[in-house]
MIPAFI-610085 format. One record per residue: residue in one letter; x, y, z of N, C-alpha, C, O in turn; residue number from 1. Coordinates in steps of 0.1 Angstrom, whole numbers. Each point is the difference from the previous one (the first is absolute). Example, Ala and Ser with C-alpha at 12.3 -4.5 7.8 and 13.67 -1.06 7.14 Angstrom:
<nodes>
type	nc1	nc2	nc3	cac1	cac2	cac3	cc1	cc2	cc3	oc1	oc2	oc3	seq
A	132	-57	78	-9	12	0	9	12	0	10	0	7	1
S	-14	11	-14	9	11	0	-8	11	8	5	11	1	2
</nodes>
This chain:
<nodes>
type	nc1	nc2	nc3	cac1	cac2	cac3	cc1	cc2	cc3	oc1	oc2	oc3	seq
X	126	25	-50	-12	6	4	-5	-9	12	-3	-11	-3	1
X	1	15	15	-6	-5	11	-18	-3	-1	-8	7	-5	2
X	7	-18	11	-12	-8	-3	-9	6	17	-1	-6	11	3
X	-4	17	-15	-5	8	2	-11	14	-3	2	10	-6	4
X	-15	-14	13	-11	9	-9	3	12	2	2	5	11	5
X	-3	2	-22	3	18	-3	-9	5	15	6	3	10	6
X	-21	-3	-11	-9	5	5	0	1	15	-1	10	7	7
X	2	-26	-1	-4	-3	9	17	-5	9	-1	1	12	8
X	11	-5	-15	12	-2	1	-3	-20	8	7	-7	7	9
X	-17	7	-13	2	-20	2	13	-1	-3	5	8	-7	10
X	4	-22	13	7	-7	-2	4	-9	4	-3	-2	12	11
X	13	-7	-20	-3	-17	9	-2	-1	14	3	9	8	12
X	-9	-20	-5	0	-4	18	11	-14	-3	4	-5	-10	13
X	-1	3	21	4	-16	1	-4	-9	12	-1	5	12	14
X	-1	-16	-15	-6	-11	11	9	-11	-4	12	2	-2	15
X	-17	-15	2	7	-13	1	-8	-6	-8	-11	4	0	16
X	14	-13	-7	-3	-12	-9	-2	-12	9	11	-5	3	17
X	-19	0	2	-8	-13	12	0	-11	-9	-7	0	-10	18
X	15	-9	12	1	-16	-6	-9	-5	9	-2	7	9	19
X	-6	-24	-10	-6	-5	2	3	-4	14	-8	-1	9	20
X	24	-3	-8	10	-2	10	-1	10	12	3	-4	11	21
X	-5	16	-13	-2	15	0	17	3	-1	3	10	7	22
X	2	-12	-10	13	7	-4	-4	14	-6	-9	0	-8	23
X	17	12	10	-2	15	-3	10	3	-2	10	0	7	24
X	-12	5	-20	16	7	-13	-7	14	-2	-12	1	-1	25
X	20	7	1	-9	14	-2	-3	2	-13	7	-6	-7	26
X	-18	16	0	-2	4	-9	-4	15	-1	3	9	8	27
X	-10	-7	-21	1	15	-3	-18	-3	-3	-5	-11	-2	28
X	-2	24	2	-14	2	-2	4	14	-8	4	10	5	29
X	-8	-12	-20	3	9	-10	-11	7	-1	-10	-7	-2	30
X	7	21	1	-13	14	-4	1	-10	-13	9	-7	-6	31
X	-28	11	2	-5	-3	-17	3	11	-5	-8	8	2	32
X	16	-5	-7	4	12	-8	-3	2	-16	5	-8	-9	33
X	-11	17	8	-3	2	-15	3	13	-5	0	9	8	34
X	5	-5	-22	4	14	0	-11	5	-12	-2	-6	-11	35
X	-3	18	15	-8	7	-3	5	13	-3	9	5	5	36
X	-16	2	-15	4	13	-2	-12	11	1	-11	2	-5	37
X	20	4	14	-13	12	5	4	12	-8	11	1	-6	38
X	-22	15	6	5	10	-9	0	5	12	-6	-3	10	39
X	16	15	-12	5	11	8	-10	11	-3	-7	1	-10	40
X	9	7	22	-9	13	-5	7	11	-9	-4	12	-2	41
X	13	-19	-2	12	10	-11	-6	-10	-18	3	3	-12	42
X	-10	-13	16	-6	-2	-11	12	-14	-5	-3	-9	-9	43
X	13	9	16	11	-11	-4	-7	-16	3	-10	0	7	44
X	14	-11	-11	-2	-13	3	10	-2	10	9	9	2	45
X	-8	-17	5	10	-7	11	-2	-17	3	-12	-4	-1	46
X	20	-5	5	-3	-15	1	9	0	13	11	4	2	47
X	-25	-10	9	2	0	14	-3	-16	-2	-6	-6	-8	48
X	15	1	24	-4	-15	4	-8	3	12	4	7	10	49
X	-18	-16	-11	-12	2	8	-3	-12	0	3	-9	-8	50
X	-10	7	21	3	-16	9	-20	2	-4	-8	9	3	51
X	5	-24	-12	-10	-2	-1	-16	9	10	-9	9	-3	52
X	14	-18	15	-11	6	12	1	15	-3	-11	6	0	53
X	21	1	-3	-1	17	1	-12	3	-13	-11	7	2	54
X	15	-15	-15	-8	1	-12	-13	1	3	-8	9	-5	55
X	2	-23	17	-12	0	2	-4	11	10	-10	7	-1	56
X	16	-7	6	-7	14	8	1	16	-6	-4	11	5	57
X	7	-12	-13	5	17	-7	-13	-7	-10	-8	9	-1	58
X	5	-22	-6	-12	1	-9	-16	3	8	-8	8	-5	59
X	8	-15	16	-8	3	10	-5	10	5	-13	0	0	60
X	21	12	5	1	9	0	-2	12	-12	-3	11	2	61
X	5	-14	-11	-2	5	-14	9	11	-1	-4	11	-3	62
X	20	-15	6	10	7	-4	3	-3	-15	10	6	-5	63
</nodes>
């Protein structure tokens, strides 16, 4: 399963890891992903991966 939000299609960035030295090794910036189950309008359950920030704004919004 790709670490990727259902809703919004977040997914990793990458930048560099900065030592003190500044030496730069690359890295990965991983989505907060949480899986949540939303209902269908067929009345079914379903479990989507949803990247925190989406959570807070669909609560916000009063989705």
């Amino acid at each position: 399963m790709s670490r990727k939000c259902a809703i919004t299609g977040k997914g990793p960035m990458s930048g560099n890891n900065v030592s003190h030295a500044h030496n730069k090794t690359k890295r990965r910036f991983l989505p907060n992903l949480r899986t949540v189950r939303i209902t269908l309008e067929d009345g079914t359950r379903k479990k989507i991966r949803v990247a925190a920030s989406t959570l807070r704004t669909m609560k916000k919004q009063g989705i």
